[in-house]
N, C-alpha and C positions, 0 to 999 in steps of 0.2 A: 453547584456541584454537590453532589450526594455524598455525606460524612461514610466512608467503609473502615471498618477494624483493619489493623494490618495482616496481612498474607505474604508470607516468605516467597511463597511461589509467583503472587504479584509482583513483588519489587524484582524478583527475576529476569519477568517477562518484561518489565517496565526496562530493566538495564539490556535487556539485551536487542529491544526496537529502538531505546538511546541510540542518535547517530546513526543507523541502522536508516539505508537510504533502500536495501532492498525488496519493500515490501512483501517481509512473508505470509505465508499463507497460517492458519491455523495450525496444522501439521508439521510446518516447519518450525514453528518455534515451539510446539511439543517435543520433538525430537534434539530441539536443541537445550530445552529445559534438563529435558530428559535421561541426558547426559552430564547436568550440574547436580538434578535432586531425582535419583533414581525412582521414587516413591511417587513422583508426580501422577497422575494420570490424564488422561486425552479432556476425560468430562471438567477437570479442573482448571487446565488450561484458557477451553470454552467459557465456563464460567467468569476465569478473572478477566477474559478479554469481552466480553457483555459488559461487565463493570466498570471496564479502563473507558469502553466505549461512550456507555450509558453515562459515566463521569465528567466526558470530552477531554480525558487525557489521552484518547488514541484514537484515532478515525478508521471506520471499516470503509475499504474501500471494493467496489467491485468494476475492473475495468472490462467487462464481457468477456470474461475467460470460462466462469462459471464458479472460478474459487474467490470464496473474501479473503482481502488480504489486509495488514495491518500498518498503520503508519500512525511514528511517535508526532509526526510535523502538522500539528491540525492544522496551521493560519491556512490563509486561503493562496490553492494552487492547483493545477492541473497533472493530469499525466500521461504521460505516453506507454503502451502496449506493443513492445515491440511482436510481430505475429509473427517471427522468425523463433525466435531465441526465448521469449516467454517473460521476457528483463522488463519492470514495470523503472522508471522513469519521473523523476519530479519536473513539471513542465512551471514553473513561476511568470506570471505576467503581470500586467497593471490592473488592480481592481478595481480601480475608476474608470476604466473602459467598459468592464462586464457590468457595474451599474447602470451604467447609460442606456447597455442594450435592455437590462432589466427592465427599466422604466416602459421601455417599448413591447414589452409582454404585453398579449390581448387580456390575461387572467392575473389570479394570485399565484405567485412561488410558492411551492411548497419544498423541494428541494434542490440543490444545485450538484452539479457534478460535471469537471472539464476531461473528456477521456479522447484521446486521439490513437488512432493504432497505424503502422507503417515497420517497415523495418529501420534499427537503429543503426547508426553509423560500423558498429564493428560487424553485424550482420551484412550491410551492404559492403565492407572490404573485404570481408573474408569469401562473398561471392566473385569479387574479382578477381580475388587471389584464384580461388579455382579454375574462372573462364580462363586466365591466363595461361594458369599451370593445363589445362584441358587441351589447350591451344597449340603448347610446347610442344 
């Protein structure tokens, strides 16, 4: 891990992706900085998160939405993309199973990433609730 001087606006960003299961996007936790250290700006934000990244205290994750999003949880896990609601998802499995398959790669790995996309379960109730009420 790459020794960095301390950065007020780092440990910001660092407390505020703590726990923080929603995967924000860059923009969103500018705006949420943004409102703690009025002074912050966009390019500063980017910066410390290239660094949290480049450090492996934060995983850039990109589920095919088009935006990077940020997560404090590196170990190893998947996620889910809900295509309703936009709500990114911490999917956990067994990493001895994805070994296995690895070994059965034709080539070398170069990177890994589990992304699944579907609607999530309040997305899929709240469609019921409508057909129902539609139906009334």
């Amino acid at each position: 891990m790459k020794e960095t001087r301390y950065s007020k606006h780092r440990e910001l960003i660092k407390d505020f992706l703590t726990g923080n299961t929603s995967h924000p996007t860059a923009d969103e936790i500018y705006f949420h900085i943004k409102g703690l250290q009025p002074d912050v700006s966009l390019a500063t934000v980017y910066r410390n998160l290239r660094q949290l990244t480049e450090n492996g205290e934060v995983r850039c994750i990109d589920v095919g939405d088009g935006k990077d999003r940020f997560d404090y949880n590196v170990h190893e896990h998947a996620h889910f993309l809900c295509t309703e609601c936009g709500k990114v998802y911490d999917v956990f499995y067994n990493p001895d199973r994805v070994r296995t398959a690895f070994l059965e790669m034709p080539g070398s790995i170069e990177t890994e990433g589990f992304y699944f996309h579907g609607t999530c379960s309040c997305c899929l109730d709240r469609k019921v609730q409508d057909e129902t009420a539609y139906k009334s």
